[in-house]
C-alpha positions as CSV (number, residue, x, y, z in Angstrom):
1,X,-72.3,84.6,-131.9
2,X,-74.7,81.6,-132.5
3,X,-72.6,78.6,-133.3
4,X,-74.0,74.8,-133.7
5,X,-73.8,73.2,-130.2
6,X,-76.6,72.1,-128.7
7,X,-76.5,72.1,-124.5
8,X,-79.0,69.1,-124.5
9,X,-78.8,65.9,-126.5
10,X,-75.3,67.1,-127.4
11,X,-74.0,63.5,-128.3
12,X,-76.8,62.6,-131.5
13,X,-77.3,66.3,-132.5
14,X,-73.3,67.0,-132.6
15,X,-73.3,63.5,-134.6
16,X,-76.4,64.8,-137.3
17,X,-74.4,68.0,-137.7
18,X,-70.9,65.9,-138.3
19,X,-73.0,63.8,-140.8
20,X,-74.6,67.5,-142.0
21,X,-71.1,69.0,-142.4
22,X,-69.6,65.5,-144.5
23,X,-72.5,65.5,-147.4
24,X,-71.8,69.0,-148.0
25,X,-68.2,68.2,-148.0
26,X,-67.3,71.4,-145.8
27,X,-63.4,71.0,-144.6
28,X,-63.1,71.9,-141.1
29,X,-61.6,74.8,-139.7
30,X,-57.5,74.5,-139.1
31,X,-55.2,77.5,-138.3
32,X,-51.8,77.1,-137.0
33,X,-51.3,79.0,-134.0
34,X,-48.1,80.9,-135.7
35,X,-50.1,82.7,-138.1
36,X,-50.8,86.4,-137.7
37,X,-54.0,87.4,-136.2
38,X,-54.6,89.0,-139.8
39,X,-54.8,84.9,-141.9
40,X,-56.1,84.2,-138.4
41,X,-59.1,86.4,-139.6
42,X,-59.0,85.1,-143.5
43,X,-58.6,81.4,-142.8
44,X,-62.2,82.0,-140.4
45,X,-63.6,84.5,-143.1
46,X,-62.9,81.2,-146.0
47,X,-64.6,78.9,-143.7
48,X,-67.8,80.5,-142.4
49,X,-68.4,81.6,-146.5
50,X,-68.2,78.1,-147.0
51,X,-70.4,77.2,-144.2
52,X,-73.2,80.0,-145.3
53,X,-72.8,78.7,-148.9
54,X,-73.9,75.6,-148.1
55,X,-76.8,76.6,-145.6
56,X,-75.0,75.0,-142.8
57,X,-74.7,78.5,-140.9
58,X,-76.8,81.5,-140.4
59,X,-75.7,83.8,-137.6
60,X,-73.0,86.3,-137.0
61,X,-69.5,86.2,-135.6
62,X,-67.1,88.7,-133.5
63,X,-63.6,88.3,-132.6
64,X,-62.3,91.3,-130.5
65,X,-58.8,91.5,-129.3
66,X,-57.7,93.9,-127.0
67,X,-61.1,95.9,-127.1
68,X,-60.6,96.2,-131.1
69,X,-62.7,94.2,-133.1
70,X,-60.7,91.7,-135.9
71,X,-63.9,89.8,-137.2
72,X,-67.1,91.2,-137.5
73,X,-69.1,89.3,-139.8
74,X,-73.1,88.5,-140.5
75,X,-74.2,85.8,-142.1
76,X,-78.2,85.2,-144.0
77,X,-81.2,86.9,-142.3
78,X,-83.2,87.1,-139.4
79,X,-86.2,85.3,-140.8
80,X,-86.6,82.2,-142.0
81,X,-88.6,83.9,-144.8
82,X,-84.9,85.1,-145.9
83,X,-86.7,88.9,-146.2
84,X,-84.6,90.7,-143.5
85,X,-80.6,90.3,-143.9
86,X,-79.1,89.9,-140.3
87,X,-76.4,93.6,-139.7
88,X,-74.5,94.7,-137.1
89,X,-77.6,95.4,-135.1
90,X,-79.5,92.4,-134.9
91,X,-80.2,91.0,-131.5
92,X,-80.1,87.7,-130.7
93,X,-81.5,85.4,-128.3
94,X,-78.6,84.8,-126.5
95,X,-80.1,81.8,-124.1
96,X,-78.5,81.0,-121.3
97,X,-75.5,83.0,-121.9
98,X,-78.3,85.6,-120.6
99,X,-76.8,84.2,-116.8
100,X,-73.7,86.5,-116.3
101,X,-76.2,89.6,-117.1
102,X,-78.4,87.4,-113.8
103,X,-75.5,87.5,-111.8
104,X,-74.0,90.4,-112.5
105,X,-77.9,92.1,-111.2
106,X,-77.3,90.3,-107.7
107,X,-73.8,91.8,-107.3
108,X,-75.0,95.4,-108.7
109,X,-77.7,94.8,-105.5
110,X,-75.2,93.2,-103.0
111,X,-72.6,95.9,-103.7
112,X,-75.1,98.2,-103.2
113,X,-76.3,96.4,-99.6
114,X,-79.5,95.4,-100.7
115,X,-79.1,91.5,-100.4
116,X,-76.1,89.5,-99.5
117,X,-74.7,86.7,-101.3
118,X,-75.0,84.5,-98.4
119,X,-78.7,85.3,-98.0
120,X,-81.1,82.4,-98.0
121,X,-83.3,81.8,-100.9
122,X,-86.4,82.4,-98.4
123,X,-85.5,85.9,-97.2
124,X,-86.6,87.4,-100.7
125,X,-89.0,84.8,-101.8
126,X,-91.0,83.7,-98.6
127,X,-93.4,81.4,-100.9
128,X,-90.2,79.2,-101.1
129,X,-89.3,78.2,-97.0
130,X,-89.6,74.5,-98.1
131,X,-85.9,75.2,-99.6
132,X,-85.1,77.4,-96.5
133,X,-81.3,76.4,-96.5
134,X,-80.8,77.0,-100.3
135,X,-79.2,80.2,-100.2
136,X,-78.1,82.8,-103.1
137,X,-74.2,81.7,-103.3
138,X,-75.6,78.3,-103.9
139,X,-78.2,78.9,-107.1
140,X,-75.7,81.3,-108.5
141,X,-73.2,78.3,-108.6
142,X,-75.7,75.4,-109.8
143,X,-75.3,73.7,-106.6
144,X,-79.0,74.6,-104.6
145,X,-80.5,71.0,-105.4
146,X,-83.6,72.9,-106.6
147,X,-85.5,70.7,-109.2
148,X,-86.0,71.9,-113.1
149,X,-88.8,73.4,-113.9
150,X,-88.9,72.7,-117.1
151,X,-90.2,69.0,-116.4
152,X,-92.2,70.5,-113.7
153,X,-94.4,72.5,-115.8
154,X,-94.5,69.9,-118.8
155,X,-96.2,67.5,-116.5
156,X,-98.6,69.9,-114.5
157,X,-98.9,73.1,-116.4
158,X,-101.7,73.5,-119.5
159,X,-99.0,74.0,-122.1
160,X,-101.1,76.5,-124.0
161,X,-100.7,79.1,-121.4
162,X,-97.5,80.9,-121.2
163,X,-95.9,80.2,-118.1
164,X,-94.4,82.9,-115.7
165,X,-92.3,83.4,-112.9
166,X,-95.4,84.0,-110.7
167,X,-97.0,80.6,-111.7
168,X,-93.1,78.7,-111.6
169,X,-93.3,80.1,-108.0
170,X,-97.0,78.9,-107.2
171,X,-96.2,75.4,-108.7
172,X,-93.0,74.7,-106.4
173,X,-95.2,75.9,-103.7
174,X,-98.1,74.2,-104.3
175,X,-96.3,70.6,-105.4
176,X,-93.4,71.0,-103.5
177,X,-91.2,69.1,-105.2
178,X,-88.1,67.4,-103.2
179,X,-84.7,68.6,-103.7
180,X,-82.5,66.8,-106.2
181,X,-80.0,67.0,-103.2
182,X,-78.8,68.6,-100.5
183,X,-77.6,71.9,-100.8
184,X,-73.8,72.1,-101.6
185,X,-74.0,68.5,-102.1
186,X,-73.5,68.4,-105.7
187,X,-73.5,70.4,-109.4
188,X,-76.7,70.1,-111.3
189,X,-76.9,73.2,-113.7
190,X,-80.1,74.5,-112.9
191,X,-81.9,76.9,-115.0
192,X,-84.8,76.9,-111.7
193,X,-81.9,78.7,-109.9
194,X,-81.4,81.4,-112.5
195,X,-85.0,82.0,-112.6
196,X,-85.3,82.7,-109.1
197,X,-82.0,84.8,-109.0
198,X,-84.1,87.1,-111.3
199,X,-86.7,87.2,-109.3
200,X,-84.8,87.7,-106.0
201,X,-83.3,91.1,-108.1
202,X,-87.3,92.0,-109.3
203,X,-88.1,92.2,-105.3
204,X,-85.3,93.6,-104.2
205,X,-85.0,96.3,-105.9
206,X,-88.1,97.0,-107.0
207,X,-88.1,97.1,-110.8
208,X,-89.2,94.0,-112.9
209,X,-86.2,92.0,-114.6
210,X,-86.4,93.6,-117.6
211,X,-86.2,97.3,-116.7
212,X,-83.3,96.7,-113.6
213,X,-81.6,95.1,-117.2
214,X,-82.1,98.2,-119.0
215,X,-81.2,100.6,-116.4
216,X,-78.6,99.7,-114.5
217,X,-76.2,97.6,-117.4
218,X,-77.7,98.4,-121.4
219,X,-78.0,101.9,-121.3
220,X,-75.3,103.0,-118.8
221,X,-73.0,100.7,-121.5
222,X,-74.6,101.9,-123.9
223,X,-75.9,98.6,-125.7
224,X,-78.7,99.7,-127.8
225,X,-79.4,96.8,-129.0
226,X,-79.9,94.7,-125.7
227,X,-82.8,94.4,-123.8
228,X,-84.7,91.4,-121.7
229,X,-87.7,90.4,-124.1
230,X,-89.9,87.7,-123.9
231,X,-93.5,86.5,-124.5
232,X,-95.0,88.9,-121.5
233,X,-92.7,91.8,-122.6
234,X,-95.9,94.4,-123.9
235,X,-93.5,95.2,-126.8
236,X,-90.4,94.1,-128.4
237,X,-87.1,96.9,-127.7
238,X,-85.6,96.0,-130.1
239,X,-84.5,97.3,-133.5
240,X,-83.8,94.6,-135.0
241,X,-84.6,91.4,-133.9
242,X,-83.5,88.2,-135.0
243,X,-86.2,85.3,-135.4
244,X,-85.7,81.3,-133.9
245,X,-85.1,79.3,-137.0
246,X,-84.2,75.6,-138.0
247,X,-84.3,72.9,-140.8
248,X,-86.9,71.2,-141.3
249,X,-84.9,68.0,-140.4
250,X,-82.3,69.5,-138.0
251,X,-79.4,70.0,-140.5
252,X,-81.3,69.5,-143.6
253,X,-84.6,70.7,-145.6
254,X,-86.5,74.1,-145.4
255,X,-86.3,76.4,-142.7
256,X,-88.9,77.0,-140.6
257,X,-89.8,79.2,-136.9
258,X,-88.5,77.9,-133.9
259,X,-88.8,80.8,-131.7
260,X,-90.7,81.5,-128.4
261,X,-92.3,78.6,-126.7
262,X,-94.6,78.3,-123.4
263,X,-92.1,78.6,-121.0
264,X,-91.4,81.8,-122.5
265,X,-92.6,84.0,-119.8
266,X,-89.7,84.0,-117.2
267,X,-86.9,85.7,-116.8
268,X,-83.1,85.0,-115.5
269,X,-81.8,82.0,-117.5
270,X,-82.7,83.3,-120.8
271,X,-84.4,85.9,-121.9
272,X,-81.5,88.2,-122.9
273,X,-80.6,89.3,-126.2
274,X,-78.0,91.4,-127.6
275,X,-76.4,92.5,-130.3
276,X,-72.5,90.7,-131.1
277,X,-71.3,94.4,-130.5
278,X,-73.5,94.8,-127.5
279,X,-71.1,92.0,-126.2
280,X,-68.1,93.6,-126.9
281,X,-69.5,96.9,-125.1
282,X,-70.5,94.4,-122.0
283,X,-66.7,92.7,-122.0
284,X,-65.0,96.1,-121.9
285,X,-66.9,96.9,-119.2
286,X,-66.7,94.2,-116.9
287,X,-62.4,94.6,-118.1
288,X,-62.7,98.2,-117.2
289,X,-65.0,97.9,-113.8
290,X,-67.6,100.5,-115.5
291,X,-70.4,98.6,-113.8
292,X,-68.4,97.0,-110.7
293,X,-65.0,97.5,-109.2
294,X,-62.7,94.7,-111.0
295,X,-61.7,93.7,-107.8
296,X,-64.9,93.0,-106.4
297,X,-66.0,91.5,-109.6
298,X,-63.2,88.7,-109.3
299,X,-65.3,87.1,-107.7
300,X,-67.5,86.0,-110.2
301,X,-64.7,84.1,-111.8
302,X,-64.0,82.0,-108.4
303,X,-65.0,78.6,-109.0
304,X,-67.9,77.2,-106.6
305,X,-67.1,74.9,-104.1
306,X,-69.3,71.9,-102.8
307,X,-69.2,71.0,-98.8
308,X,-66.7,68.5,-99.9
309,X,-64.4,70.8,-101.0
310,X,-64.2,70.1,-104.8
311,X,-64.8,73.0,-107.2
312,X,-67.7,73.1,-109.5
313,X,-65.9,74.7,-112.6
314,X,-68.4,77.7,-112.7
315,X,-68.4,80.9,-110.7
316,X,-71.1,83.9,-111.0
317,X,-72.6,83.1,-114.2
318,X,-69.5,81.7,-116.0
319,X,-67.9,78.5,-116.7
320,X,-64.5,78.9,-115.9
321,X,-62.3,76.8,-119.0
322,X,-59.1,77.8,-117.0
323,X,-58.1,80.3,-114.8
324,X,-58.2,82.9,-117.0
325,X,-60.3,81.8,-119.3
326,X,-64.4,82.1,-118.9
327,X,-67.5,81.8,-121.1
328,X,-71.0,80.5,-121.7
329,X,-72.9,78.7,-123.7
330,X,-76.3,78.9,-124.5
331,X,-79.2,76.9,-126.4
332,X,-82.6,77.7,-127.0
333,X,-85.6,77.4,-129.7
334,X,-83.8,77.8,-132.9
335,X,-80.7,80.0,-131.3
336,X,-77.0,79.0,-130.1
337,X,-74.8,81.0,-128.4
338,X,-71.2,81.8,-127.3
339,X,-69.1,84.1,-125.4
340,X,-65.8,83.2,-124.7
341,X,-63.3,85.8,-122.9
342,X,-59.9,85.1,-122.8
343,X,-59.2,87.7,-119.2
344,X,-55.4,87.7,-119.4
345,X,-55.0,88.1,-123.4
C-alpha cells in the first residue's frame, strides 16, 4: 500500500511533500476515533479521491479487519504512460517490506533443522570469515556491524553493470571492508544483512531466492500475484506489474520511470512484490500459523537486544511500534510501501 514516506532523506523530502500537499490545498486526513469503522472507511475514501485528483497519490490502499477487508481501493495506473489502470492484481515493488518474507525463509529453514539462528554468518558463506563472529540472530536484527553495500559498490563497482549477490560477495571479500562495529554493539539497519540472509537461505536449501519464495510461502498461500523479481529474473511472474514512477520535480511536473536501477540484481532486502491482497493472504497466515506454528513464530516479534542489554525496537523482519503492534516500511526507485498489523485487534 505505497504511501509517501521516503526511508532516506526523510526530513527535506517529508518537507517538499508538506509544501506539495499546501499548493494543492489538500486538507489532511482527521477521523475521530468514535466513528464506526464504516465513516472510518468514507472519511479515507474522501481523502485519497482528493489526493488522486490532484496527482498527489497514485497507488492502492487495503484496510482489513479481522481477516475481512473494509478498504480496498486503486488509485491511477501502473505506467507513467497512464495506459494501464492499476486493479486488484497489480504487484508492487514492495522494497524493503520484502524483509519479513527474508526472515520468515530462515525460520521455514531453522524449523526445519537446516541452519540455526545462532549460526555464524561464515558457516553458510565461507567467502565471508573476515566477519566470522557476525552470526544470523545478529543480521536478522540490524545489529551485525556489516557495512552498506550500497556505498560499497557506488565507489568500486562499474555502475553500468548490474550488480549481484555473487559480485556483493566478491567485493566484501576482495576489499574487506571494516565493520561499522562490533557485533551486538549497536543498531545500524543494514540492507548488507538482508542480502546475505537471502543468500544464506539460497545455500542452504538449495533453491535460488526467488524459487524457495515461490515454493515454500506464494503458492502454498496462494498469492498469485507475488513473486521475487528483479533485473536477473529471465522473466517477469507477474500478471500485472506495476512500473517505478515519479514527478519530474519530486512532487511536481510530469511523470516519468523510476524503476530498476544497478543494484538491481540481489535479493533479500527488496526484491519482493505483491499484490495489496497478496498481503492480506500473507497476514492471515502468519495469524493462523499456515506457514509456521504461531508459537514459534513469536519470536519474530521479540525485540533484539544489543550486549548491553537495550532492545533494538525490531525483531525478525519487523519493527515492532508496540507490543502488539508490528510493520515495515519500505522505499525504493519510484515505490513506497507499508504494512502495518495491528496482532491483538
Amino acid at each position: 500500500m505505497p504511501i509517501p514516506f521516503l526511508k532516506t532523506l526523510r526530513a527535506p523530502i517529508d518537507r517538499l511533500l508538506e509544501l506539495a500537499v499546501c499548493r494543492r490545498k489538500v486538507p489532511c486526513l482527521g477521523v475521530a476515533r468514535t466513528l464506526p469503522i464504516e465513516s472510518k472507511m468514507k472519511a479515507l475514501a474522501d481523502w485519497l479521491d482528493a489526493l488522486h485528483q490532484r496527482d498527489v497519490f497514485n497507488g492502492a490502499v487495503l484496510i482489513a479487519l479481522h481477516g475481512k477487508v473494509q478498504f480496498d481501493k486503486h488509485y491511477g495506473f501502473a505506467d507513467a504512460e497512464g495506459t494501464v489502470p492499476l486493479t486488484d492484481r497489480s504487484s508492487f515493488s514492495l522494497a524493503s517490506v520484502s524483509k519479513p518474507f527474508t526472515a520468515m525463509g530462515i525460520m521455514l529453514l531453522a524449523q526445519r533443522g537446516t541452519l540455526a539462528i545462532n549460526d555464524k554468518l561464515a558457516q553458510h558463506i565461507p567467502e565471508l570469515a573476515g566477519y566470522g563472529t557476525v552470526t544470523i540472530r545478529q543480521l536478522l536484527h540490524h545489529t551485525s556491524g556489516v557495512p552498506d553495500y550500497m556505498q560499497l559498490a557506488d565507489e568500486h563497482w562499474d555502475t553500468t553493470r548490474v550488480l549481484t549477490t555473487a559480485n556483493l560477495i566478491a567485493l566484501f571479500q576482495n576489499l574487506r571492508p571494516r565493520p561499522n562495529f562490533a557485533p551486538g554493539e549497536r543498531f545500524e539497519y543494514s540492507n548488507t544483512g538482508y542480502v546475505l540472509l537471502g543468500e544464506i537461505i539460497t545455500r542452504a536449501s538449495g533453491q535460488f531466492f526467488s524459487e524457495f519464495m515461490t515454493a515454500e510461502i506464494f503458492k502454498p498461500l496462494g498469492m498469485n500475484d507475488s513473486a521475487a523479481f528483479n533485473l536477473v529474473s529471465k522473466e517477469c511472474p507477474l500478471a500485472s506489474r506495476a512500473f517505478g514512477l515519479r514527478k519530474r520535480f519530486v512532487c511536481f511536473g510530469k511523470k516519468r520511470d523510476c524503476d530498476m536501477n544497478y543494484l538491481d540484481g540481489v535479493f533479500g532486502d527488496g526484491g519482493i512484490y505483491a499484490s495489496a491482497a497478496d498481503l492480506v493472504r500473507w497476514d492471515a497466515a502468519l495469524r493462523d500459523g499456515t506457514l509456521i506454528p504461531c508459537n514459534v513464530y513469536e519470536e519474530a516479534y521479540v525485540s533484539g537486544e544489543l550486549n548491553n542489554g537495550d532492545s533494538t525496537g525490531y525483531g525478525f523482519g519487523w519493527e515492532i511500534d508496540t507490543p502488539n503492534v508490528v510493520g515495515h516500511w519500505g522505499e525504493w526507485e519510484g515505490f513506497t510501501s507499508y504494512l502495518r498489523r495491528d496482532l491483538k485487534r
